[in-house]
Biopython code that builds the backbone (N, CA, C, O; Angstrom):
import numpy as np
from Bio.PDB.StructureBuilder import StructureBuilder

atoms = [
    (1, "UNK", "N", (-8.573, -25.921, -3.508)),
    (1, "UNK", "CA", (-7.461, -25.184, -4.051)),
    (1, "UNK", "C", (-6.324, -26.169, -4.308)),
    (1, "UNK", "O", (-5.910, -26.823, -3.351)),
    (2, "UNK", "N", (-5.620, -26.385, -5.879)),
    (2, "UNK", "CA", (-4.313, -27.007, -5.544)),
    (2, "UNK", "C", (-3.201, -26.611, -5.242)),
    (2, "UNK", "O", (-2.971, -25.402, -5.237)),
    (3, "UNK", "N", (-2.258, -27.512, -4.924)),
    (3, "UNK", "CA", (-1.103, -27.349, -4.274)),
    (3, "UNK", "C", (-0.837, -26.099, -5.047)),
    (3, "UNK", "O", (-0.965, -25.057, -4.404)),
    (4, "UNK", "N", (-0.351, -25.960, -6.820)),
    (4, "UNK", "CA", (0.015, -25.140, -6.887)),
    (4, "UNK", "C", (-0.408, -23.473, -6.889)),
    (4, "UNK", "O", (0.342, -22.503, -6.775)),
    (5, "UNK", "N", (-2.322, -23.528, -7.112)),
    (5, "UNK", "CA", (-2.008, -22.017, -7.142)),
    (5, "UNK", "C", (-2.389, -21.408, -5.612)),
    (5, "UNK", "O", (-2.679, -20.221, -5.462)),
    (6, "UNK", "N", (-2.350, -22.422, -4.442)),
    (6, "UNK", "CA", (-1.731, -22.416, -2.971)),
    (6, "UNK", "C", (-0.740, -21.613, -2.881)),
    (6, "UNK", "O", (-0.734, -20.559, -2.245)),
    (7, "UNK", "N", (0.271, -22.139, -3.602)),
    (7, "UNK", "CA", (1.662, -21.789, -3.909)),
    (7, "UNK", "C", (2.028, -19.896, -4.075)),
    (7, "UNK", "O", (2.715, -19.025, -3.542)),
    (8, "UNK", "N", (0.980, -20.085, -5.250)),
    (8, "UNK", "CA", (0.937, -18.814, -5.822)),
    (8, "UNK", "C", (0.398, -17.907, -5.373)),
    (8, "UNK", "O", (0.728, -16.867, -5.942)),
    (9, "UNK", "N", (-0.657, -17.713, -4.202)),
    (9, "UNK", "CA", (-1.130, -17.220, -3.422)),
    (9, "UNK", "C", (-0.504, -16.641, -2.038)),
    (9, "UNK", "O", (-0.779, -15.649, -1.362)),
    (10, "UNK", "N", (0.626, -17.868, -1.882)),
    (10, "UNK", "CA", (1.735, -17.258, -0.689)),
    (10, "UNK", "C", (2.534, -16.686, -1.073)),
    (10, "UNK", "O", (3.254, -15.970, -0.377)),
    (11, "UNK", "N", (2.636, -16.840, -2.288)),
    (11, "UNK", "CA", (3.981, -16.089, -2.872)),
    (11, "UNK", "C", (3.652, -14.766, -3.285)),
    (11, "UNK", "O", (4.633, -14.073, -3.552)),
    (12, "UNK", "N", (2.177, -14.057, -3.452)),
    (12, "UNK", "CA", (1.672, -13.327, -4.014)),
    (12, "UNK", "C", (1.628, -12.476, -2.473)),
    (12, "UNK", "O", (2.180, -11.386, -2.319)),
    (13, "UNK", "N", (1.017, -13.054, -1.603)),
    (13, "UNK", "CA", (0.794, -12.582, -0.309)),
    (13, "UNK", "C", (2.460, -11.765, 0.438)),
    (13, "UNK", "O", (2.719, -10.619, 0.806)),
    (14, "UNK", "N", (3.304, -13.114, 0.379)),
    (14, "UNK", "CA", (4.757, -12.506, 0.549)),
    (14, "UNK", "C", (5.074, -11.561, -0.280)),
    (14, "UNK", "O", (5.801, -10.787, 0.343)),
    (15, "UNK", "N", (4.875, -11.076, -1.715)),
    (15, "UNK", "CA", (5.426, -10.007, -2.130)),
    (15, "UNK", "C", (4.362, -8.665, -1.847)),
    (15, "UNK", "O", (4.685, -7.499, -1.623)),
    (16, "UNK", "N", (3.184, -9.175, -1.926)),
    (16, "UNK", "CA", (2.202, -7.714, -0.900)),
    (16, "UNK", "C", (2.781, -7.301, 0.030)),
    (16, "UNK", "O", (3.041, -6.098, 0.019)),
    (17, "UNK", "N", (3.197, -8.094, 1.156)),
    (17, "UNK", "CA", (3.606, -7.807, 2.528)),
    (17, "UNK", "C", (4.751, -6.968, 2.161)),
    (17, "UNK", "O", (4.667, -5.795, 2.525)),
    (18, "UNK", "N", (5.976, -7.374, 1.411)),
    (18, "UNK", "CA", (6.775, -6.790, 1.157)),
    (18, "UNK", "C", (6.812, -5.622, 0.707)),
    (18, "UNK", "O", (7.580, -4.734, 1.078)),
    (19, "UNK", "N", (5.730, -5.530, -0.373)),
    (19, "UNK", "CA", (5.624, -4.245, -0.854)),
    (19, "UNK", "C", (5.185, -3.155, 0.414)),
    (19, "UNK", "O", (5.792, -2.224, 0.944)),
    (20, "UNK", "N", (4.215, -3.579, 0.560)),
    (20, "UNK", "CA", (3.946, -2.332, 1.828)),
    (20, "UNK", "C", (4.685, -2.064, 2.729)),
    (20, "UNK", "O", (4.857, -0.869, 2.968)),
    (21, "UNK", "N", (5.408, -3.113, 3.577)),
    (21, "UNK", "CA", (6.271, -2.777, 4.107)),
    (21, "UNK", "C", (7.390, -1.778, 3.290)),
    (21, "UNK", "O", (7.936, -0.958, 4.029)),
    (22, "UNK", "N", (7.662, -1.758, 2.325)),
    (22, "UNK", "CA", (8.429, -0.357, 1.664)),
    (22, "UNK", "C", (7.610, 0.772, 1.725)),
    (22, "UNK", "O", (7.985, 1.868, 2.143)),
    (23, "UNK", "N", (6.421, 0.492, 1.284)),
    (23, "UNK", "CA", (5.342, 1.873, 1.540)),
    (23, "UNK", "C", (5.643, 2.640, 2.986)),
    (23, "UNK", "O", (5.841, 3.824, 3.259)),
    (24, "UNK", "N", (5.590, 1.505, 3.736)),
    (24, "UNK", "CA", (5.407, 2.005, 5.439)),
    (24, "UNK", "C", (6.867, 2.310, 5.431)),
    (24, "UNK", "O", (7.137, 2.537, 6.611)),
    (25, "UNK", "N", (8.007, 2.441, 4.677)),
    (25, "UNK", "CA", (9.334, 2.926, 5.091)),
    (25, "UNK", "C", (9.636, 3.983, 4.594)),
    (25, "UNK", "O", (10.303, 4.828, 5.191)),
    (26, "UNK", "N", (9.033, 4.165, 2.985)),
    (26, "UNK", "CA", (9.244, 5.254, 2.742)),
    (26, "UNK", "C", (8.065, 6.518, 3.501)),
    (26, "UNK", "O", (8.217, 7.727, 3.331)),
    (27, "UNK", "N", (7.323, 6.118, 4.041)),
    (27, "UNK", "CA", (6.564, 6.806, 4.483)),
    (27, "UNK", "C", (7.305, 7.765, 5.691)),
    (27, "UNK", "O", (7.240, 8.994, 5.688)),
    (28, "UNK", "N", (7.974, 7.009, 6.658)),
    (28, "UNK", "CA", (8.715, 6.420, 7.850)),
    (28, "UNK", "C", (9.727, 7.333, 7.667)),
    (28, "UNK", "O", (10.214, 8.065, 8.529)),
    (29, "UNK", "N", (10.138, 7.224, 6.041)),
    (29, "UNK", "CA", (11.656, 8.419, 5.769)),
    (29, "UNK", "C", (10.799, 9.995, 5.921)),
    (29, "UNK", "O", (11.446, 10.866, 6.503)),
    (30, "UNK", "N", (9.821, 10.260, 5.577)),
    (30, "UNK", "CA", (9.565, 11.521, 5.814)),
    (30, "UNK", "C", (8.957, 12.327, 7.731)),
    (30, "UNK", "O", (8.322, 13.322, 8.081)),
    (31, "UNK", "N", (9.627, 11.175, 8.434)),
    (31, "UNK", "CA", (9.161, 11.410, 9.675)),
    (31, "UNK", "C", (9.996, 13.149, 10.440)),
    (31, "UNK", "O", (9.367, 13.910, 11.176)),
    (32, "UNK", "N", (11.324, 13.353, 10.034)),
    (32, "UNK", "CA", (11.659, 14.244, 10.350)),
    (32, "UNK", "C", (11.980, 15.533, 9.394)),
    (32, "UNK", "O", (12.901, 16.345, 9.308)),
    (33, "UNK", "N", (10.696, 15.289, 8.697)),
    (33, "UNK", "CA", (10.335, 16.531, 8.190)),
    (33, "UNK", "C", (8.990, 17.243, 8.513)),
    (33, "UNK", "O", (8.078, 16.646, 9.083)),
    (34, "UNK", "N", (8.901, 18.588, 8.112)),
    (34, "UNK", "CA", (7.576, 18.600, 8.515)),
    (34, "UNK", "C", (6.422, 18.866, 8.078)),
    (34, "UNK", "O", (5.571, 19.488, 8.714)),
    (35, "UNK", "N", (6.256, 18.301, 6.656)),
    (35, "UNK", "CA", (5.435, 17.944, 5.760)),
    (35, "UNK", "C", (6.004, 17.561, 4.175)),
    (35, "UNK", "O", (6.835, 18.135, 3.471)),
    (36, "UNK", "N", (5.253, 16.447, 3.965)),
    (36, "UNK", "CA", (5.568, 15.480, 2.698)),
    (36, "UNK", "C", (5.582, 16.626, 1.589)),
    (36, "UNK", "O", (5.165, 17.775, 1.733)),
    (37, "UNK", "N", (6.028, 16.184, 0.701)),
    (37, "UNK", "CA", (5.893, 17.155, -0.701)),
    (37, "UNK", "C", (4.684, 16.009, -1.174)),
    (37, "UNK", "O", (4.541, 14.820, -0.889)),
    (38, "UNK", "N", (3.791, 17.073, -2.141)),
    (38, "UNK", "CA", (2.318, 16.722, -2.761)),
    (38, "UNK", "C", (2.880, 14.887, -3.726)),
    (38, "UNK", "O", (2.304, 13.800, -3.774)),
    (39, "UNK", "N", (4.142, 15.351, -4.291)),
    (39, "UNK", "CA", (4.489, 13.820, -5.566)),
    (39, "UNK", "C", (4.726, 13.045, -4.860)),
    (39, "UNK", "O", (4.174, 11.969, -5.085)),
    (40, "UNK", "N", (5.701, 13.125, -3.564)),
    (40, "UNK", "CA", (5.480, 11.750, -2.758)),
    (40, "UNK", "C", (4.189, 11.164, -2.206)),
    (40, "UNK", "O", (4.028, 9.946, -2.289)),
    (41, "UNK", "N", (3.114, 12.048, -1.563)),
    (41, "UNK", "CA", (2.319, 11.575, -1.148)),
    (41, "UNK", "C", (1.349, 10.851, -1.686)),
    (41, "UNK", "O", (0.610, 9.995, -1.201)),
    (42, "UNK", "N", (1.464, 11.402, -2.993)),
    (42, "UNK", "CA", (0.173, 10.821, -4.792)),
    (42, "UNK", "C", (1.239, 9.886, -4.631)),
    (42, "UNK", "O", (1.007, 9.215, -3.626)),
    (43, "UNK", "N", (2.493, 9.491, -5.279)),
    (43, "UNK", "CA", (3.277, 8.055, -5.325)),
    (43, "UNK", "C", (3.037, 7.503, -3.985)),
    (43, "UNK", "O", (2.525, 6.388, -4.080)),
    (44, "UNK", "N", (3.278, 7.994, -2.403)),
    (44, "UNK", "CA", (3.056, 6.190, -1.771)),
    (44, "UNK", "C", (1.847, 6.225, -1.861)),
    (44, "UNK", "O", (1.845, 5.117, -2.396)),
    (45, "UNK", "N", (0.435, 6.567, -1.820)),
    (45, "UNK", "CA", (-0.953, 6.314, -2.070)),
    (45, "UNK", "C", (-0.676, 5.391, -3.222)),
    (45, "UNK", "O", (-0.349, 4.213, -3.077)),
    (46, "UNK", "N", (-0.821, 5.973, -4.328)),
    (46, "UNK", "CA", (-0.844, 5.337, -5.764)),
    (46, "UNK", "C", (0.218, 3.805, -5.385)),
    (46, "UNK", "O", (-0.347, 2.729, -5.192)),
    (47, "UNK", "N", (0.994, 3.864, -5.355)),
    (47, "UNK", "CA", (1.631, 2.317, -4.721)),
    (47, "UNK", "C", (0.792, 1.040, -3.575)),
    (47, "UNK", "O", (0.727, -0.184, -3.683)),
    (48, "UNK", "N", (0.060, 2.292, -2.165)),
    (48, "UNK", "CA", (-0.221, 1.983, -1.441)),
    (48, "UNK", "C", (-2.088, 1.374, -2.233)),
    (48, "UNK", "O", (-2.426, 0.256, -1.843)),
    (49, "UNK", "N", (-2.723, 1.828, -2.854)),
    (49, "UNK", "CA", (-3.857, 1.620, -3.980)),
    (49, "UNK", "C", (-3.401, 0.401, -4.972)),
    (49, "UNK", "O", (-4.266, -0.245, -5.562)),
    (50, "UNK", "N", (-2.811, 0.277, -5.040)),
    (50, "UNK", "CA", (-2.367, -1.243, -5.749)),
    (50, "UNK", "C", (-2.288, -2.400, -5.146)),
    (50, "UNK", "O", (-2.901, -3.394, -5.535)),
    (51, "UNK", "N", (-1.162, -2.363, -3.662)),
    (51, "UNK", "CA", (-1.165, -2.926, -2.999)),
    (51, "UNK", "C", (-2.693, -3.633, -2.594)),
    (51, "UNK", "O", (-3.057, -4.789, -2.375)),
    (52, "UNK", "N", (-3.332, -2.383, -2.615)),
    (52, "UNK", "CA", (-4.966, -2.694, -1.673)),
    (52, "UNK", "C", (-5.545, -3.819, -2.729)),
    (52, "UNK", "O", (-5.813, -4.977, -2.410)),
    (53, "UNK", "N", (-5.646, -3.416, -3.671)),
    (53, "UNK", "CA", (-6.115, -3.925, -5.434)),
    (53, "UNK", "C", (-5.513, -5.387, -5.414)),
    (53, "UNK", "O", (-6.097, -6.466, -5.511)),
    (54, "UNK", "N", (-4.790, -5.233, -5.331)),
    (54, "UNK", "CA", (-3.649, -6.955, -5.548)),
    (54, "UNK", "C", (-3.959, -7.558, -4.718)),
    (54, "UNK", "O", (-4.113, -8.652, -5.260)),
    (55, "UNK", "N", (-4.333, -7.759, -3.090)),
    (55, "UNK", "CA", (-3.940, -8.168, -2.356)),
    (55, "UNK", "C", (-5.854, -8.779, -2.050)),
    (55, "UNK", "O", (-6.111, -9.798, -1.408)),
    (56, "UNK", "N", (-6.654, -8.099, -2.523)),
    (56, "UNK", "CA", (-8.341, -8.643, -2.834)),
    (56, "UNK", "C", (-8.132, -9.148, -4.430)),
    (56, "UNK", "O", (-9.221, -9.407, -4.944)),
    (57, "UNK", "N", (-7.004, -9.345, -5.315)),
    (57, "UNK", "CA", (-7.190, -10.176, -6.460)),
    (57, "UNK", "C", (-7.632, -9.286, -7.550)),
    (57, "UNK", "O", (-8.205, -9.717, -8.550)),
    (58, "UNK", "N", (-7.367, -8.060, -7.354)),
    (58, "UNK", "CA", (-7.841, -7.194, -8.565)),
    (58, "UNK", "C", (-9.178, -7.503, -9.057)),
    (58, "UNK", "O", (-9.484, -7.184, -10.206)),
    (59, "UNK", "N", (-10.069, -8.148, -8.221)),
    (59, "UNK", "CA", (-11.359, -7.825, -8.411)),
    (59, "UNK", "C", (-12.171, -7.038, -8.485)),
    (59, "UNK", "O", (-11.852, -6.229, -7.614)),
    (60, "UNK", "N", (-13.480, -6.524, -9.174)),
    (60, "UNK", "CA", (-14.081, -5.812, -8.974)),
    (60, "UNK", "C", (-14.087, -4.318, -9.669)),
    (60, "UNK", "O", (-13.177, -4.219, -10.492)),
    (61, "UNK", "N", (-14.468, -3.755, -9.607)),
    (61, "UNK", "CA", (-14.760, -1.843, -9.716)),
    (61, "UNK", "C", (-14.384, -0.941, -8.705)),
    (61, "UNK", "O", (-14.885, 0.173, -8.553)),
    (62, "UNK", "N", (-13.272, -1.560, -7.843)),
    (62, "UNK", "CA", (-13.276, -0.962, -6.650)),
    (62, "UNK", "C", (-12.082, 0.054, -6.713)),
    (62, "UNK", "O", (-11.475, 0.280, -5.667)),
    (63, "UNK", "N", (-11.572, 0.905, -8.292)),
    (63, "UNK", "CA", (-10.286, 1.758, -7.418)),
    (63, "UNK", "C", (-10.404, 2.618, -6.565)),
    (63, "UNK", "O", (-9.554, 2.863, -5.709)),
    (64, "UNK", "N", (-11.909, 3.407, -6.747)),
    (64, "UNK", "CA", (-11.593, 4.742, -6.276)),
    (64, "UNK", "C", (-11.788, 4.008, -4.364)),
    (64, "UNK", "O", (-10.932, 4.289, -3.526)),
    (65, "UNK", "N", (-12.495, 3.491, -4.158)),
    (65, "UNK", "CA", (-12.285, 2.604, -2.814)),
    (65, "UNK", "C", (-10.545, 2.536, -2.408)),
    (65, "UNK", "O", (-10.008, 3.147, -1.485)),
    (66, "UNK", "N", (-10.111, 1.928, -3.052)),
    (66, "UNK", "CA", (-8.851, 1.179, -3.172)),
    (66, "UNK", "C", (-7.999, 2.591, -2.445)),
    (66, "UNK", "O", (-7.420, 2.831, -1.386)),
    (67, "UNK", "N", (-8.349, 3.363, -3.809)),
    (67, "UNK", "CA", (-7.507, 4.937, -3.835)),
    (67, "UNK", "C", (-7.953, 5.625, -1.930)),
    (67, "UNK", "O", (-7.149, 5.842, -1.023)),
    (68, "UNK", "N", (-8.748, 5.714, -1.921)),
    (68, "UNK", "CA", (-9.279, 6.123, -0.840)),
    (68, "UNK", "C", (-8.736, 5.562, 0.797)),
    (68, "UNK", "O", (-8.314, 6.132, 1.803)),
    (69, "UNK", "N", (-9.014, 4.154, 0.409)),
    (69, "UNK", "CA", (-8.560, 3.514, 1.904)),
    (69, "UNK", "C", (-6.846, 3.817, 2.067)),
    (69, "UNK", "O", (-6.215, 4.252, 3.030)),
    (70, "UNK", "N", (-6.451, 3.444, 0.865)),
    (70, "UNK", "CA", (-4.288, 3.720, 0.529)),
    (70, "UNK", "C", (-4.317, 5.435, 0.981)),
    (70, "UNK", "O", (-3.484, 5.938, 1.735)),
    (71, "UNK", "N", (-5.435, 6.161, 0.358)),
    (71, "UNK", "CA", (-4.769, 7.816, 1.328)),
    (71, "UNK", "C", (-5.376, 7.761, 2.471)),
    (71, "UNK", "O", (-5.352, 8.979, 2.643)),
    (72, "UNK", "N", (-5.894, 7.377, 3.387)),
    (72, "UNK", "CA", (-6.709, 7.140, 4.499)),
    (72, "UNK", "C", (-5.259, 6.859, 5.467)),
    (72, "UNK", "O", (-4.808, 7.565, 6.369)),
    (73, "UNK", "N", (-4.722, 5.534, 4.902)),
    (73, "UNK", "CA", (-3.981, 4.810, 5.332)),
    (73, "UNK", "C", (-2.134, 5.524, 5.419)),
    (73, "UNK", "O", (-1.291, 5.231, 6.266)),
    (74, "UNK", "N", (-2.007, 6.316, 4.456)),
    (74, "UNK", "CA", (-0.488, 6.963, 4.149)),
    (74, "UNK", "C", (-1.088, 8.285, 5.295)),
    (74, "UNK", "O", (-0.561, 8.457, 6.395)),
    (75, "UNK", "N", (-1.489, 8.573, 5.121)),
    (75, "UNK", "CA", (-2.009, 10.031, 5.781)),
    (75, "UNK", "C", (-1.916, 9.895, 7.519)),
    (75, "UNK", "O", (-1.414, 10.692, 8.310)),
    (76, "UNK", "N", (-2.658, 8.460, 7.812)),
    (76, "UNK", "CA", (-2.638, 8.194, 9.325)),
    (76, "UNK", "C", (-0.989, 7.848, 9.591)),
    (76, "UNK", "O", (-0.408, 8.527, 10.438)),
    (77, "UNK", "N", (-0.464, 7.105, 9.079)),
    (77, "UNK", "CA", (0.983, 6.821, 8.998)),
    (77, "UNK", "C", (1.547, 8.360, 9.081)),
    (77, "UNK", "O", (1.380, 8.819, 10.211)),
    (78, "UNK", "N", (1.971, 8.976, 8.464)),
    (78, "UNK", "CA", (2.192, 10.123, 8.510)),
    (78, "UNK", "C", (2.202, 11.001, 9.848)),
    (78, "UNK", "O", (3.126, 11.366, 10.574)),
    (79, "UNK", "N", (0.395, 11.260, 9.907)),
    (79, "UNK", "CA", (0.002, 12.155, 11.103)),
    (79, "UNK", "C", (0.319, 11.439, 12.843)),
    (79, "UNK", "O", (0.206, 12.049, 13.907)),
    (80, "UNK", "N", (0.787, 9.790, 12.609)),
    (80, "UNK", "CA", (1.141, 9.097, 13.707)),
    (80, "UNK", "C", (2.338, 9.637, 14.031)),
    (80, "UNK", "O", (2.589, 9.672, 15.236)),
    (81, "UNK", "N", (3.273, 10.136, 13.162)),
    (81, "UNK", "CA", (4.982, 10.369, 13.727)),
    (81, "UNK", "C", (5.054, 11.892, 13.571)),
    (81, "UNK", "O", (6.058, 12.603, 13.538)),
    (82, "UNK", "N", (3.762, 12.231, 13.483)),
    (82, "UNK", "CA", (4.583, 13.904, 13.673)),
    (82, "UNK", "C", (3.019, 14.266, 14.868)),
    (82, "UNK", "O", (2.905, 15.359, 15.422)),
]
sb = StructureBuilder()
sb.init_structure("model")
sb.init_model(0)
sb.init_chain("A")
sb.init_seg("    ")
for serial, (resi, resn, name, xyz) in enumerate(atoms, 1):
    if name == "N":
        sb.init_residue(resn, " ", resi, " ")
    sb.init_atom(name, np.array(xyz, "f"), 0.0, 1.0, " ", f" {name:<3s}", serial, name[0])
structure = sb.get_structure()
């Protein structure tokens, strides 16, 4: 690997991390309620499904995977704080 797309790989990695970490906050904002509305939950999935996508290199045939593990993943987040 060279130096630079090294580079581009941490920098790609740092803005994944980042991103989800907003996923996991806005998620986090619906803790003292007592259930999400249906458009937030399709938007952080659908965000949280990209994240998944980007972060394996957008390789592959894998959304509905992708889609799947991101509501797997918003849903447990969720059902953890209430």
């Amino acid at each position: 690997m060279t130096s630079q797309s090294h580079h581009s790989k941490e920098a790609t990695e740092k803005q994944t991390a980042a991103r989800r970490s907003a996923v996991k906050k806005a998620a986090a904002e619906h803790e003292s309620s007592q259930s999400i509305a249906p458009e937030e939950r399709q938007r952080l999935i659908a965000e949280a499904a990209y994240l998944i996508a980007e972060q394996r290199g957008f390789e592959g045939e894998k959304a509905l995977d992708d889609w799947l593990q991101a509501e797997a993943e918003v849903d447990a987040q969720y059902a953890a704080r209430h």
